[in-house]
Structure formats: structure tokens, C-alpha cells
Backbone as CSV, one residue per row, in Angstrom:
resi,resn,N_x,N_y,N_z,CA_x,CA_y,CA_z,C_x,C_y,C_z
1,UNK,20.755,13.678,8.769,20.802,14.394,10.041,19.519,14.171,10.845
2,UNK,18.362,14.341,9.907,17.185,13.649,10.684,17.178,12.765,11.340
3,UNK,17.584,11.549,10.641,17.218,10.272,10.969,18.329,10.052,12.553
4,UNK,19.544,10.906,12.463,20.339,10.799,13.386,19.814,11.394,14.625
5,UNK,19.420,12.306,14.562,18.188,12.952,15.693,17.174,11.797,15.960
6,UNK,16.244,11.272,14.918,15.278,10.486,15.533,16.100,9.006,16.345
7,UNK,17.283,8.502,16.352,17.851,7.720,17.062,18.433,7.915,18.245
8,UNK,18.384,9.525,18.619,18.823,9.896,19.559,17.351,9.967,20.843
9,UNK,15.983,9.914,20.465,14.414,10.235,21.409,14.649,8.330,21.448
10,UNK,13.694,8.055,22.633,13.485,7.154,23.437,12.617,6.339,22.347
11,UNK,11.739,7.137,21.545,10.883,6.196,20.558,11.912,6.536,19.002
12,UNK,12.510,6.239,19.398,13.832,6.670,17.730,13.372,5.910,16.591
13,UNK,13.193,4.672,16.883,13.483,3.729,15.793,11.807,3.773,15.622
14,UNK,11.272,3.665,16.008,9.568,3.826,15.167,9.126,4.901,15.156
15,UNK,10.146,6.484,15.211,9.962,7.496,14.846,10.574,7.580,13.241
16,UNK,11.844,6.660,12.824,12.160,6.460,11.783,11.595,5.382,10.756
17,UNK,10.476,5.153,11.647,10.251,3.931,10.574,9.034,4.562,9.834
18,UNK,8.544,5.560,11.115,7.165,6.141,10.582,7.683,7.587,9.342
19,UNK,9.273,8.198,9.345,9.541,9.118,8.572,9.936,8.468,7.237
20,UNK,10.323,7.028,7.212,10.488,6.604,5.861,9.469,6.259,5.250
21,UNK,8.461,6.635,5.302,7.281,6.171,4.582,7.159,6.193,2.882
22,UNK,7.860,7.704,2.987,7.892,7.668,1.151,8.953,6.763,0.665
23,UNK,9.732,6.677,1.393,11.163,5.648,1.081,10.266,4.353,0.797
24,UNK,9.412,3.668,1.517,8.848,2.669,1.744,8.165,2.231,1.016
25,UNK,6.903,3.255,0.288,6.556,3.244,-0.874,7.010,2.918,-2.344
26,UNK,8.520,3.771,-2.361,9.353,3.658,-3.568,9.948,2.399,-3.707
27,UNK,9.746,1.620,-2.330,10.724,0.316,-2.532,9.519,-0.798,-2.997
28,UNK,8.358,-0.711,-3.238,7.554,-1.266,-4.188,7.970,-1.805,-5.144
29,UNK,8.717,-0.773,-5.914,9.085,-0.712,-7.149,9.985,-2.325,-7.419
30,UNK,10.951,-2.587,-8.969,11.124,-1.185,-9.671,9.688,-1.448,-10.247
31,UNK,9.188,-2.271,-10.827,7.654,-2.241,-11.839,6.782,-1.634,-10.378
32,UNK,5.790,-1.110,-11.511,4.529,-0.264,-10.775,3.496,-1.166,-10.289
33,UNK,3.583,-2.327,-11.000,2.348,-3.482,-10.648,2.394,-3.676,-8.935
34,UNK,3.353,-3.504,-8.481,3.135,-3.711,-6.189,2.530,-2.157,-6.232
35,UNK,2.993,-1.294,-6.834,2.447,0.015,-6.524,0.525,-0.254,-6.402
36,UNK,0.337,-0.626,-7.751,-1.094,-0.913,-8.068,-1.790,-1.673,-7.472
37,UNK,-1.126,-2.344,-6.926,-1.968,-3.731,-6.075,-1.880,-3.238,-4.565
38,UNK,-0.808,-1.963,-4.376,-1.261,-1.117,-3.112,-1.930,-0.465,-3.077
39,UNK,-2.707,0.015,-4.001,-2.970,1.268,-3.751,-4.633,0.411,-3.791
40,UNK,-4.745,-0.634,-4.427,-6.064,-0.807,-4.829,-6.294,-1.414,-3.172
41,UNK,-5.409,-2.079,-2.237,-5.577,-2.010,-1.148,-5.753,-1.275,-0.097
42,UNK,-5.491,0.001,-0.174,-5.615,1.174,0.575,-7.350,1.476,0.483
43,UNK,-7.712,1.755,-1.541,-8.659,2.275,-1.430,-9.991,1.647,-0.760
44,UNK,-9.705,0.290,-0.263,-10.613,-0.530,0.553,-11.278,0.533,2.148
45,UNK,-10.352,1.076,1.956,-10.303,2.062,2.833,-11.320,3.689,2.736
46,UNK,-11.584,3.625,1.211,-12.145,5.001,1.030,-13.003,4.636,0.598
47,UNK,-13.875,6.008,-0.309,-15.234,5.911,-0.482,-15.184,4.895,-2.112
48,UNK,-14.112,4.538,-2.419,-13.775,4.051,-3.954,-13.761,2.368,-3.601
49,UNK,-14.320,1.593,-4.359,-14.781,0.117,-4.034,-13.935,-0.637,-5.453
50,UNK,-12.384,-1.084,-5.197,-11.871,-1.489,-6.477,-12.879,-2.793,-6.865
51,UNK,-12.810,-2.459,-8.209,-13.741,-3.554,-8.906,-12.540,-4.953,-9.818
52,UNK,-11.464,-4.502,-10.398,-10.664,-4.749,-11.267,-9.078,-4.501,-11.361
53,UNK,-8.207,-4.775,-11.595,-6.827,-4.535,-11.864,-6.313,-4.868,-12.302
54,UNK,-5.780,-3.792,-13.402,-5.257,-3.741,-14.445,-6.135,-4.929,-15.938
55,UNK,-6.971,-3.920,-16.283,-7.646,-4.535,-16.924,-7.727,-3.746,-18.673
56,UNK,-7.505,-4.494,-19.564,-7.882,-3.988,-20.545,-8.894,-4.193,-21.079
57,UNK,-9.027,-2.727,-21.569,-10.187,-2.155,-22.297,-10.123,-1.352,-23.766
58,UNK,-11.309,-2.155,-24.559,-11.037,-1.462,-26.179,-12.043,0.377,-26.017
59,UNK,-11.566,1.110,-26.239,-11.888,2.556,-26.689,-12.140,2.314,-28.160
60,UNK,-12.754,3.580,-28.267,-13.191,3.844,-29.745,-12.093,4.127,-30.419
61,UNK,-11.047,4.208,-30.369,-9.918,4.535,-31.142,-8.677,3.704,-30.750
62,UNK,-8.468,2.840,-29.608,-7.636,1.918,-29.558,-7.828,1.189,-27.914
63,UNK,-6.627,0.241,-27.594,-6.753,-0.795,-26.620,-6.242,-0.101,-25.584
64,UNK,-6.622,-0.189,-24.297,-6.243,0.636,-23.048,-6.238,-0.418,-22.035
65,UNK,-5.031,-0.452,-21.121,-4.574,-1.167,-19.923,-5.339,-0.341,-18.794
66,UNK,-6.423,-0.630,-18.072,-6.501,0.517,-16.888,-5.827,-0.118,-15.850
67,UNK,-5.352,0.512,-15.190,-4.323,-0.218,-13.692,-5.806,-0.392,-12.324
68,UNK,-6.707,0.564,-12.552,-7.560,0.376,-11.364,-8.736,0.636,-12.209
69,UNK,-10.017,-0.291,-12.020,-11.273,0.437,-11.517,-12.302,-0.252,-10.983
70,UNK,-12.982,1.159,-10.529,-13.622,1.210,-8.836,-15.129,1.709,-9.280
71,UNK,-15.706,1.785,-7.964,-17.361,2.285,-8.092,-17.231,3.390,-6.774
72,UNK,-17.725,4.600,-7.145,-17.937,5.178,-6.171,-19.017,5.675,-6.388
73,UNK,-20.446,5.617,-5.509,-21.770,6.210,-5.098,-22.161,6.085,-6.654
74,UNK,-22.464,4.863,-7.136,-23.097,4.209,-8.527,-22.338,4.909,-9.603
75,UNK,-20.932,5.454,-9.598,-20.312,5.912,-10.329,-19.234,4.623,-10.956
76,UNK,-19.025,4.804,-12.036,-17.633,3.906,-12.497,-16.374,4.802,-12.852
77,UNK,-15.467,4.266,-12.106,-14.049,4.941,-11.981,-12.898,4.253,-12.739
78,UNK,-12.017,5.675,-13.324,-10.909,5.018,-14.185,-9.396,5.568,-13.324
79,UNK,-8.891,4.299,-13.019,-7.885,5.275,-11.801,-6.460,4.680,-12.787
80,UNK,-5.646,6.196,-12.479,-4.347,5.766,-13.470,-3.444,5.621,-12.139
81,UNK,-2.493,4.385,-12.027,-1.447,4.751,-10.673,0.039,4.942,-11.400
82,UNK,0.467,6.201,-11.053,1.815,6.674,-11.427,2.928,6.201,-10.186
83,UNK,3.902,5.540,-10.591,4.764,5.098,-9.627,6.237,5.515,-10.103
84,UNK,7.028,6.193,-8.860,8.271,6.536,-9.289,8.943,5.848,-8.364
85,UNK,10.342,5.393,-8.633,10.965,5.148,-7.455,12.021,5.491,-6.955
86,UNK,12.353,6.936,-7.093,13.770,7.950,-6.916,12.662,9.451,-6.406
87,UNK,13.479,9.773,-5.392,13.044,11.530,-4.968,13.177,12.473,-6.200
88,UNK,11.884,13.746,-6.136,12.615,15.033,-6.902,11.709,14.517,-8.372
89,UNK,11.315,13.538,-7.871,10.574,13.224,-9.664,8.764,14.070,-9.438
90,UNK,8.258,14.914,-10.496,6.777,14.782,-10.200,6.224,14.116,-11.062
91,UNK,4.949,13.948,-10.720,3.927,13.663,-11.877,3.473,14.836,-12.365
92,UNK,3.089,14.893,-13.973,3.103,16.370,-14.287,2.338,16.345,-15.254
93,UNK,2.193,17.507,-16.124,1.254,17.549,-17.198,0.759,16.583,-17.971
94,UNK,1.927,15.571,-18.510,1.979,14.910,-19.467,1.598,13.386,-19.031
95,UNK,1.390,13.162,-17.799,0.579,12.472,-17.540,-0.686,12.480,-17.037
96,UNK,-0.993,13.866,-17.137,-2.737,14.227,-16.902,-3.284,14.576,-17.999
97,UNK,-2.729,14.858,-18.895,-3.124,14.645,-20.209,-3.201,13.389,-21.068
98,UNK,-2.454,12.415,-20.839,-2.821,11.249,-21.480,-3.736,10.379,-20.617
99,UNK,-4.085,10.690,-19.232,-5.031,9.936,-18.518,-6.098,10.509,-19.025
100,UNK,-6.185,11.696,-19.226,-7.790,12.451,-19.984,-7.957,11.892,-21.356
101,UNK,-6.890,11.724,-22.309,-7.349,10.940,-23.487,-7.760,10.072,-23.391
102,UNK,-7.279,9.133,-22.478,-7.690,7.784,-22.379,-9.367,7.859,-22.038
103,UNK,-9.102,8.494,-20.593,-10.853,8.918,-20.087,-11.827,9.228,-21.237
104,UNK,-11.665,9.831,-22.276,-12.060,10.285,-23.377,-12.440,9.629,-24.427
105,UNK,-11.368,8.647,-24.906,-11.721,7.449,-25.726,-12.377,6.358,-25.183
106,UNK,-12.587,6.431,-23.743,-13.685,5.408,-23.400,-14.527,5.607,-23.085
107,UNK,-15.494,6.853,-23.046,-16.125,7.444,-22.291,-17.333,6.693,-23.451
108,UNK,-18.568,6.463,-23.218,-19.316,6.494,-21.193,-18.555,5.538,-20.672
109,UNK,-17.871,4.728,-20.741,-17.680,3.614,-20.203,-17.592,4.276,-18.709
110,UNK,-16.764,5.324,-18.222,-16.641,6.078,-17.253,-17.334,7.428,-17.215
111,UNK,-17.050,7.043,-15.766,-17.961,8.435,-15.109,-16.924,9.605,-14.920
112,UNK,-16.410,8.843,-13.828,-15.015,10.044,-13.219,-12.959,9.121,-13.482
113,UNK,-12.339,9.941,-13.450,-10.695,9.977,-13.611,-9.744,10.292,-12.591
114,UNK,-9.186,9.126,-12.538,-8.156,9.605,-10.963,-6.685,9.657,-11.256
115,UNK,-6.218,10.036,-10.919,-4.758,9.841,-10.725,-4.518,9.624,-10.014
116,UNK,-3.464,8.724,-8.957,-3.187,8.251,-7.757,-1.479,8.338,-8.069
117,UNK,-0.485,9.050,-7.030,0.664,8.631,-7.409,1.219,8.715,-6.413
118,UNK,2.965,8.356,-6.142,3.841,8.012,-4.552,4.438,9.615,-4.475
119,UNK,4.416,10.156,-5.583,5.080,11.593,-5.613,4.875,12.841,-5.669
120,UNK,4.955,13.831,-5.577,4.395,15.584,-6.016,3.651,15.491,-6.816
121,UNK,2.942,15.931,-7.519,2.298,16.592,-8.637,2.172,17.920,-8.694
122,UNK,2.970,18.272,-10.492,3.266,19.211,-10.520,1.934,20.677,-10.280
123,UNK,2.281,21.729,-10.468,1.601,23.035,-10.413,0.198,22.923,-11.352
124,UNK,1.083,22.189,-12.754,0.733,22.433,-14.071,-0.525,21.585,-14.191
125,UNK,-0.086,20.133,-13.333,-1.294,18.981,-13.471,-2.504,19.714,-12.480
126,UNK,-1.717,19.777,-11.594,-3.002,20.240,-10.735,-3.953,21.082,-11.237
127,UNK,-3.098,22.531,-11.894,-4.003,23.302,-12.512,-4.961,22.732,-13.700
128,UNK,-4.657,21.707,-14.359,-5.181,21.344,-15.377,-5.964,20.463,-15.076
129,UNK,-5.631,19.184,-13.946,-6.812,18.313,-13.381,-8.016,19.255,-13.142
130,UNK,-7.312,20.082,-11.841,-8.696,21.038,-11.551,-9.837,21.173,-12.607
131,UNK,-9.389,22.280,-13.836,-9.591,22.343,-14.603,-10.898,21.696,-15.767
132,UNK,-10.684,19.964,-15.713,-11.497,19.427,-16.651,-12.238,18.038,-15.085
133,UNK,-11.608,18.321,-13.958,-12.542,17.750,-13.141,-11.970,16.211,-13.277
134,UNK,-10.764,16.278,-13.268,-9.478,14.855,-12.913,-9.196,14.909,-11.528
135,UNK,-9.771,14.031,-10.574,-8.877,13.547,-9.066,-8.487,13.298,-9.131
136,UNK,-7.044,14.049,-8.217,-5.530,13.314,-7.807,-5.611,13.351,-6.586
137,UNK,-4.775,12.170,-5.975,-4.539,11.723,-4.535,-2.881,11.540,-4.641
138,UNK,-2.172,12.635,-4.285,-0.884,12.210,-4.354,0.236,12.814,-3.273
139,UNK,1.400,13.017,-3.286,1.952,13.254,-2.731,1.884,14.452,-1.788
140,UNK,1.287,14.478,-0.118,1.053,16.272,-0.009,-0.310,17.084,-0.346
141,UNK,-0.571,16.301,-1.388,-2.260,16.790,-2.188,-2.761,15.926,-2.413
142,UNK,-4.425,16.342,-2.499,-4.662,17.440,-1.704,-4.882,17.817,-0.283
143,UNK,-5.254,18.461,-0.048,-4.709,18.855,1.579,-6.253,18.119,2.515
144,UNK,-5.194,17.632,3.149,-6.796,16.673,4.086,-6.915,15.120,3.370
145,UNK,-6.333,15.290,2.103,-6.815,14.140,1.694,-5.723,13.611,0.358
146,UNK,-4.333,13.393,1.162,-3.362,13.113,0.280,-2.961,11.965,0.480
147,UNK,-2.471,11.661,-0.271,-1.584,9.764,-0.403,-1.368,9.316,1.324
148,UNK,-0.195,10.213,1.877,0.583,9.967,2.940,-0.746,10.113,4.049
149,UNK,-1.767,11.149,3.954,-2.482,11.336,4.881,-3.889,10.119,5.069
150,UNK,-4.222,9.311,4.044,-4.637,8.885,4.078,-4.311,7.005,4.655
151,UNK,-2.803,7.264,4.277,-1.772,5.769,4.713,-1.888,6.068,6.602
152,UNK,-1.296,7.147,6.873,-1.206,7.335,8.459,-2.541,7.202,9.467
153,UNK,-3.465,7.736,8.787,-4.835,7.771,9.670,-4.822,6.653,9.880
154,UNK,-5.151,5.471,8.547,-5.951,4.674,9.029,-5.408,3.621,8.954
155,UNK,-3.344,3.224,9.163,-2.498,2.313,9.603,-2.290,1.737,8.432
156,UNK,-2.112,2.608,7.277,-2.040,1.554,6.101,-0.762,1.344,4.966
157,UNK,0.167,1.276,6.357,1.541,1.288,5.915,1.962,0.199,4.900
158,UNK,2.671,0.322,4.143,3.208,-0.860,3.186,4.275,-1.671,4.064
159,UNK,4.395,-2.856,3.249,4.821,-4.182,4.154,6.542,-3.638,4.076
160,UNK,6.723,-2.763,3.007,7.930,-2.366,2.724,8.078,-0.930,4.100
161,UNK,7.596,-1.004,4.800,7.532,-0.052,6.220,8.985,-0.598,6.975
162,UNK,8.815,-2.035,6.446,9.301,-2.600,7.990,11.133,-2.913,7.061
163,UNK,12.065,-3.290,7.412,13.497,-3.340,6.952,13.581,-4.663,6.354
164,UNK,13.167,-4.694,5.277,13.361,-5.937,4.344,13.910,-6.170,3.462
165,UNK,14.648,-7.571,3.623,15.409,-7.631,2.337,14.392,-7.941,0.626
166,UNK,15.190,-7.518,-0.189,14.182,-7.752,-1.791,13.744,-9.466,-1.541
167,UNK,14.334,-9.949,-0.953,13.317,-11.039,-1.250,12.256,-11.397,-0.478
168,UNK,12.719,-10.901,0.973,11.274,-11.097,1.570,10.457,-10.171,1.242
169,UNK,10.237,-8.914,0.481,9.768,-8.107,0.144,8.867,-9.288,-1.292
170,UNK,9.762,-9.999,-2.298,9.126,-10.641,-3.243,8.141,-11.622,-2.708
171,UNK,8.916,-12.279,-1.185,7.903,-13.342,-0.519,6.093,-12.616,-0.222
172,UNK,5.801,-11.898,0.100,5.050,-11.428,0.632,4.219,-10.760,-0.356
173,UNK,4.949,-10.487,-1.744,3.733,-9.481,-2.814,3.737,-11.020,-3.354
174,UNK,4.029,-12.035,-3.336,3.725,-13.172,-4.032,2.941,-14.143,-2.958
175,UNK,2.444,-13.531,-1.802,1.194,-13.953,-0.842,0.487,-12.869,-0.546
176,UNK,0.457,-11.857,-1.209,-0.630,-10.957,-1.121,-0.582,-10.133,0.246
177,UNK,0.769,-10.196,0.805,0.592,-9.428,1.864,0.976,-8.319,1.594
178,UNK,0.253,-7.264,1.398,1.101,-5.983,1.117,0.815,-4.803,2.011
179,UNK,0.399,-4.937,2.913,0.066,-4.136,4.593,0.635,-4.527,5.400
180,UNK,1.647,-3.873,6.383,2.579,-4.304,7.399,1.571,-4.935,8.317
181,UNK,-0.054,-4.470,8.339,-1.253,-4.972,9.112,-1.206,-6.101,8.916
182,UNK,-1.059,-6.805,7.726,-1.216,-7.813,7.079,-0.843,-9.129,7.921
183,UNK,0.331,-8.650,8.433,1.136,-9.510,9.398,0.486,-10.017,10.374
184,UNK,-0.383,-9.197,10.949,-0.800,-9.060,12.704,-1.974,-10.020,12.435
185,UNK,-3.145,-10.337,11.247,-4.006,-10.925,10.704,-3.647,-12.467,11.031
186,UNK,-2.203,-12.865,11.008,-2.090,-14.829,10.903,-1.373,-14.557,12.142
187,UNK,-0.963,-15.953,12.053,0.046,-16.177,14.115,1.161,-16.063,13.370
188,UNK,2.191,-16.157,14.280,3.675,-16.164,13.686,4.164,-17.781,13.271
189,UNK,3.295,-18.457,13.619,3.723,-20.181,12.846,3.143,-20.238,11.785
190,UNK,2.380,-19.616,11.518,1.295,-19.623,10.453,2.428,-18.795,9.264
191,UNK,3.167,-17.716,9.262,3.376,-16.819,8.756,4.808,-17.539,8.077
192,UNK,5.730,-18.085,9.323,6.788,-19.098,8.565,6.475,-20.168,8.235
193,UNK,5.243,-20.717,8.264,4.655,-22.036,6.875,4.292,-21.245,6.139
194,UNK,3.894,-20.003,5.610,3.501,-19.521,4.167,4.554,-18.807,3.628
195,UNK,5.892,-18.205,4.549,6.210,-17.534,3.794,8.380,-17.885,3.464
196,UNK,8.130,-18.981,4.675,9.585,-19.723,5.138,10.593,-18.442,5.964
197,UNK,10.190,-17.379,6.171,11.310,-16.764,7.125,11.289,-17.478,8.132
198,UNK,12.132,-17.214,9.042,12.585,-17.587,10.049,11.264,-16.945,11.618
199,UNK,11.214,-17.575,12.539,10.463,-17.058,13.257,10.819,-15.906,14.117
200,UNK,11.948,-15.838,14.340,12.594,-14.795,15.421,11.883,-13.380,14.419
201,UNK,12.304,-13.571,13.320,12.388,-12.405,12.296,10.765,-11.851,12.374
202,UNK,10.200,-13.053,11.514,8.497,-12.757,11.931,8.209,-12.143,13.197
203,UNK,8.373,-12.338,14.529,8.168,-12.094,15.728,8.812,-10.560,15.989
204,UNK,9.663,-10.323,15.388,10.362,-9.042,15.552,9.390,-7.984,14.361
205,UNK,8.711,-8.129,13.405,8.352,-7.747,12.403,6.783,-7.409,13.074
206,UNK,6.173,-8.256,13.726,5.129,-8.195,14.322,4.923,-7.367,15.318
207,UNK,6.012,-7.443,16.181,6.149,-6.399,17.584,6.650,-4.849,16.840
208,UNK,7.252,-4.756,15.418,7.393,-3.184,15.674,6.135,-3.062,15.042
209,UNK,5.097,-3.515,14.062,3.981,-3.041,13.385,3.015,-2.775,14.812
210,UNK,2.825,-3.611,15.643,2.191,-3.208,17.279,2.588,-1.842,17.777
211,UNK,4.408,-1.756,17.671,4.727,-0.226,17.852,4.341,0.563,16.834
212,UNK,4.003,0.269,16.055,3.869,1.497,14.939,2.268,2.191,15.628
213,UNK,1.012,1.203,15.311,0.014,1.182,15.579,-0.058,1.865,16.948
214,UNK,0.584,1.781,18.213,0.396,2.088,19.626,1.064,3.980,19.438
215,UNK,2.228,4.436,18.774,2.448,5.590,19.080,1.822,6.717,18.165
């Protein structure tokens, strides 16, 4: 019913492109690895400087995959990225508890623990991140400084923003474009020698990321 309303205002269609955002996110999926390689692109954006991805690391008690880490203000960061790709799902206890073990069995190696995810986080995590001093950046939270709020400020929509089919979606995480910005960076001849779409398509892909950016 929304979306039927936003087709009905004069800016409809990049009023809907800007409300599917979580949709946009989820179409990352199904593996979390585009999730991770977004998010480590976003944080280019914050005070967190990715160093690594997805890197393993031996703990004192066994082998650990970290998906992100970063440096913030001479700190070393262990960032876990939780990726869902269906509504109604949270991230919840049971994954703020095994990101703290992990934090735990490697420690000093790290300073601080993040969670980063596309979805809610539950009551329970929050209370418990709070708690032992775990950052989450996720869905909604925290306030001022959540997933979505941090994508909108500063234009850092996923390439999955724009109406793509799965394969040009595969074309583009297999050239590293994973910012609809990403686009606006090469010319449009440039873009069908790297990526073989068609040019009309490119050219149409380019002019709504301009609309996105202008309203």
C-alpha cells in the first residue's frame, strides 16, 4: 500500500527506491561475504579504518574467522557482520555472546567488539552488549547512529538500491562495485567495457543514483 502511494507523488519512483533500502541490503545476500565487503565499505566513512577482511586468527583456545578489522583512535577492532536476508529476523543474544567469546579468546589481540548487522537487535543483546561494553550498529540502533542512518547521510546506498537483475548484481560484487556511487566514479563507456551491460541500462542506472543524491 506504501509503495502504491509513493507511485502516486511526482518524485514516486526515487521515493521508492529510497524506502527499499532494507530490501536492498537483504538482496546482498544469500552468503554474508557482499554483506561484509559492504559494510567494510561504508565504514570508510566513519571513525573505524578497515584494516582486513575476513581474516583468520588463532586464539588461545581455537581458530577464529574475523569478517572485519579496523583501527579506531590507535585502537584495534574486532567487528562481527550478521547478515539476514528475510524480514522479522533479529540479531539476538546468542550472537552477542559468541562475538564476546571470541573477543575473549583473543584478547589483547583486541581492544574493542562490534557487531554490525542489516536487522533489529534484540532487547536482550542490547541489554547485554551495553552491559560488557560490545558496539552495535544495526538496524534503528542506536539512535543517531544506526546502520540505515548512517547509509542515508552520507549516500551510501548499496549497488543493490538500484533494480537489478542477480546477475548484474554478481557483475558488479565481482568488480568491486558495491556503492550505487560507485557508478557515477567511471563514464558510461567505461562501465560497459568492465562490466558488458548494455549502455542504455548503465545510463539509466546513473541518472536515477543523480536522483537519489539531488532529493
Amino acid at each position: 500500500m506504501v509503495l502504491l502511494a509513493l507511485g502516486e507523488e511526482k518524485e514516486g519512483s526515487i521515493l521508492k527506491q529510497k524506502y527499499q533500502l532494507k530490501d536492498a541490503i537483504m538482496r546482498l545476500g544469500p552468503a554474508g561475504f557482499m554483506f561484509e565487503n559492504y559494510v567494510a565499505r561504508i565504514l570508510k566513512h566513519s571513525d573505524l579504518k578497515i584494516k582486513k577482511i575476513r581474516a583468520k586468527i588463532q586464539g588461545k583456545c581455537a581458530l577464529h574467522e574475523i569478517d572485519l578489522i579496523a583501527f579506531s583512535e590507535n585502537k584495534k577492532v574486532m567487528i562481527e557482520c550478521k547478515y539476514h536476508s528475510s524480514h522479522g529476523i533479529y540479531t539476538g543474544l546468542k550472537e552477542s555472546l559468541y562475538t564476546h567469546a571470541r573477543f575473549l579468546d583473543l584478547n589483547p589481540r583486541f581492544d574493542e567488539e562490534y557487531i554490525i548487522c542489516n536487522t533489529k537487535i534484540s532487547f536482550q543483546a542490547k541489554k547485554y552488549a551495553k552491559c560488557i561494553g560490545q558496539h552495535v550498529i544495526s538496524w534503528r540502533y542506536p539512535e543517531g547512529n544506526s546502520l540505515e542512518k548512517i547509509i542515508e547521510e552520507n549516500h551510501l546506498y548499496p549497488i543493490t538500491i538500484l533494480n537489478l537483475t542477480a546477475k548484474e548484481i554478481e557483475i558488479f560484487h565481482i568488480n568491486n562495485i558495491m556503492l550505487a556511487k560507485d557508478l557515477l566514479d567511471h563514464t558510461d563507456y567505461d562501465l560497459v567495457q568492465t562490466t558488458g551491460i548494455k549502455l542504455q541500462r548503465i545510463k539509466n542506472f546513473q541518472k536515477l543514483i543523480r536522483q537519489l543524491f539531488s532529493f
